[in-house]
Structure formats: C-alpha cells, structure tokens
N, C-alpha and C positions, 0 to 999 in steps of 0.2 A: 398426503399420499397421492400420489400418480400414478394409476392401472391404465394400462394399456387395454386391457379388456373388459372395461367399463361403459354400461351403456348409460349411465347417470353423470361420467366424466364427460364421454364423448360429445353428448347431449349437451354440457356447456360451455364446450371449446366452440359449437359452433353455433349457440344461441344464447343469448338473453333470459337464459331460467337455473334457479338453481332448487335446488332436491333435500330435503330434509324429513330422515326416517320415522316415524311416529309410532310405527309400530311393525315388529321384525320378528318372523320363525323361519328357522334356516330347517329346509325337507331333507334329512339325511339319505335317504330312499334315492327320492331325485336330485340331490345336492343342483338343490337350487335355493335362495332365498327369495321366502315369500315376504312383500312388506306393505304397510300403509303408508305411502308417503308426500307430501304436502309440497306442493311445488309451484314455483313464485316465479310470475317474469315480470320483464322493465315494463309490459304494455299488453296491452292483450292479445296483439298480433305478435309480439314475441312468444306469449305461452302459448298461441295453435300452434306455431311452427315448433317449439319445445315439445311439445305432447306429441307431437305426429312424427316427430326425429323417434321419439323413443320409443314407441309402438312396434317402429318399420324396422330398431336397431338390431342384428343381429345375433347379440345376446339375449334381447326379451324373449321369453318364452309364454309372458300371460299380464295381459295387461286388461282394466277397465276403469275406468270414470267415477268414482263412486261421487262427488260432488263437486260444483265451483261456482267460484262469484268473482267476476272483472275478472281481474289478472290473478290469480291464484285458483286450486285446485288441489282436490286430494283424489288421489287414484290409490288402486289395489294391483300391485301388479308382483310377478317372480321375473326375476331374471339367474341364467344359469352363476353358476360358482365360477367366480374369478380365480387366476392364480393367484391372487394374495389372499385371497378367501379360502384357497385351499390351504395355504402353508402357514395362517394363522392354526387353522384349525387342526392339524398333523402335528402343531407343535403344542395342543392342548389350550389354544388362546381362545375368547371370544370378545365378543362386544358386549360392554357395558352401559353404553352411552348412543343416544340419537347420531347415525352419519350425517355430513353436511358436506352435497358436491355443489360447488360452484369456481366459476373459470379454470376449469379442466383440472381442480384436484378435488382431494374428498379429506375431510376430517373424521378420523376415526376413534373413540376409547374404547382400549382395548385391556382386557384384565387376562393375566396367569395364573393358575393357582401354584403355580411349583414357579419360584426364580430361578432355578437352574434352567429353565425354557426359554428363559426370554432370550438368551445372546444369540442361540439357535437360530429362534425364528427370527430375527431381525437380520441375520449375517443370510437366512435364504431368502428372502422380503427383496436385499439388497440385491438382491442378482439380476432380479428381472424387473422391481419398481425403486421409484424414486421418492425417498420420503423423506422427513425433516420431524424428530422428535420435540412435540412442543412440550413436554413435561415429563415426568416420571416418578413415581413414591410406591412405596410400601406401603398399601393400606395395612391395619389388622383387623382382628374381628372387632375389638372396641369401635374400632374408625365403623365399620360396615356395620354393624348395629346402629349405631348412633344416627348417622344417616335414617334408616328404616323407622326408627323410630320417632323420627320426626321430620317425615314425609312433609306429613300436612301443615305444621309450621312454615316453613320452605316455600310451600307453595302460598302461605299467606304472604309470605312476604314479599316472591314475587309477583302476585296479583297488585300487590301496594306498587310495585315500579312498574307494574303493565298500566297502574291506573292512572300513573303522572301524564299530565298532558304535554303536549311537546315543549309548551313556551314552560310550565313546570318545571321537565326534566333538565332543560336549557340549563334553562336560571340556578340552579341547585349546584349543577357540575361545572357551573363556569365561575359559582361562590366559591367550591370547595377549590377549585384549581387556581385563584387569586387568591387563596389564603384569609378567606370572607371569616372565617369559621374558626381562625387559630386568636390567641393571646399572645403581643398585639396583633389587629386585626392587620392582614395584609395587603388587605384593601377594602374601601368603603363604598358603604350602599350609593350613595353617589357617584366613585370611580365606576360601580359597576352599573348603574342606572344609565352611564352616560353613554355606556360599550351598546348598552341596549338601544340606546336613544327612546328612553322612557322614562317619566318621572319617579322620583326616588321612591314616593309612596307605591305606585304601580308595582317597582320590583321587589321593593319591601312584601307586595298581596303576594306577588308570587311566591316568593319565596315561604313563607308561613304556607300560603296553604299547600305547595308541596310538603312541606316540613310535618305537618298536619298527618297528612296520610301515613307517609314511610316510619314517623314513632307511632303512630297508633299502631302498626303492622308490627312494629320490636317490643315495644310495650306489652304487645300481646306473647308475642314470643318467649319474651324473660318469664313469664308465667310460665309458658307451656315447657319449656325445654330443661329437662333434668339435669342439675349439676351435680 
C-alpha cells in the first residue's frame, strides 16, 4: 500500500528507517490512531534524522519516545486518519495484523467481516492509493479459533527460529534449498561444507544443533496443539 497521506510512508521515502506496529487503538472521537511502534534504521544517524522527520510530519498529532538502544526505538505516537484509513473503515474493514512501512509503502492485514464489502472497499482504496493484493482467503470461525487457541505454541516456535543463530539459520536454509534433507539426498554435507568453506564436521555441528532447537520447539507442539 501507498498513502499519500502517510507520515510513516513519507518518513521512509526520505530516510533509512522503517516503522512496524506493536500495538494500535484507533480514537473514534478523534479519528486518529494511536500506536506503539518499534522503529529501525540503517545507523543511528539514520533513526535521529527518521524520528525527527516524523515528529515535525504534518499528520503526527502526538508523538513520544518511550525507549531506545543504537539504532532502533519504540515510540508512542497518534497520527491523524488517512484516507485509506478512512475508506477501510466506512467499508466495515480493520486491521488484523502488525503494519510495516518501509521504502515508501506500508503492509497492511486487513480483515471484513461481510465479503460483500470487500470489492467496495478495494474499488474506493483504488481511486486515490496504489496497492498490490499479496494474498486473500476466507478465514472461518474454525481457522479463527484455532489460531487463538494456540497463541502460545506459535510463539514457541518462533522463539526456536528467533533463537538460531545466523551461521544456524544459514546453514539449515541453504541444506533445505540443495535438497540436503530429501531421498536421494540432493546434495552432500561436503557439497555443502564446501559452499561454506568449512569442514564437513563444522557444518555437520551446525546443522544438528539448529536442528536441535527448531524439533524440540515442534515436538513440543505436536503435544500441545489439538487434532
């Protein structure tokens, strides 16, 4: 998505930071959203100059600082109601999902509860922004329950791929993508030690003890998660 009246887009057409929502109430009253949002630049001189773009930007209406370390930062700030923000919401839509602006557009999930709404709001979306549908389904209640009810497995299991370390996750996705992992194998720990420029044993370690973590994390799941 591409708002033209976005002060989190505008913010990274013309800097090195990009903006992702952590936490969002939209003020009916004052049709503005208020959010908590967590925001990343290339350097640290990119996110002064990012923070102080969007303080000054003409849509923020309330900005502050709540924490930072180097280059990243979480702020608490409202900015007014965009017009896609408005013709979401006229058409009964909201967000379901964390935004993420960076190089001048923004990712949005956005949920209907009536399908008769959504051609609506997309055909008025289209008049004044430019967007690009990455997906679309019908959830049902089954789907939306199930989710809910197994939040905290989810987040077990991404805790396990937060906890690979780089040369970990490397190594795992560059097995799975030679075909490391298929019958026959479609490439060997030595074709792949060698991509490395490491001894077979060395990627052999890696690999196990990624491997280690991410089943202990599913293993734990196939318990928890109701069939």
């Amino acid at each position: 998505m591409v708002q033209y009246d976005c002060p989190y887009i505008d913010t990274t057409v013309d800097h090195d930071v990009s903006f992702t929502g952590l936490h969002w109430d939209y003020n009916t009253a004052r049709q503005r959203l208020e959010s908590r949002v967590l925001v990343k630049g290339e350097s640290v001189d990119a996110l002064d100059a990012g923070l102080s773009a969007l303080r000054e930007h003409q849509n923020q209406a309330d900005y502050r600082l709540l924490s930072r370390r180097g280059d990243q930062a979480i702020i608490k700030n409202t900015v007014d109601q965009t017009s896609a923000m408005r013709t979401i919401r006229d058409n009964g839509g909201y967000l379901t999902g964390a935004f993420e602006a960076s190089d001048g557009s923004e990712r949005w999930h956005i949920g209907f509860d009536r399908s008769d709404t959504v051609g609506d709001a997309l055909s008025e979306l289209d008049r004044h922004n430019d967007f690009t549908i990455e997906s679309q389904a019908t959830i049902t209640f089954e789907d939306y329950f199930d989710v809910i009810n197994n939040v905290d497995t989810a987040k077990n299991v991404l805790d396990a791929v937060r906890g690979l370390t780089d040369t970990e996750a490397k190594t795992i996705q560059r097995a799975m993508e030679a075909g490391h992992f298929e019958t026959p194998r479609g490439a060997t720990v030595t074709d792949l030690a060698a991509e490395f420029d490491i001894s077979t044993t060395a990627f052999s370690k890696n690999v196990r003890r990624g491997e280690r973590k991410l089943l202990a994390a599913l293993v734990t799941a196939m318990d928890d998660v109701e069939k």
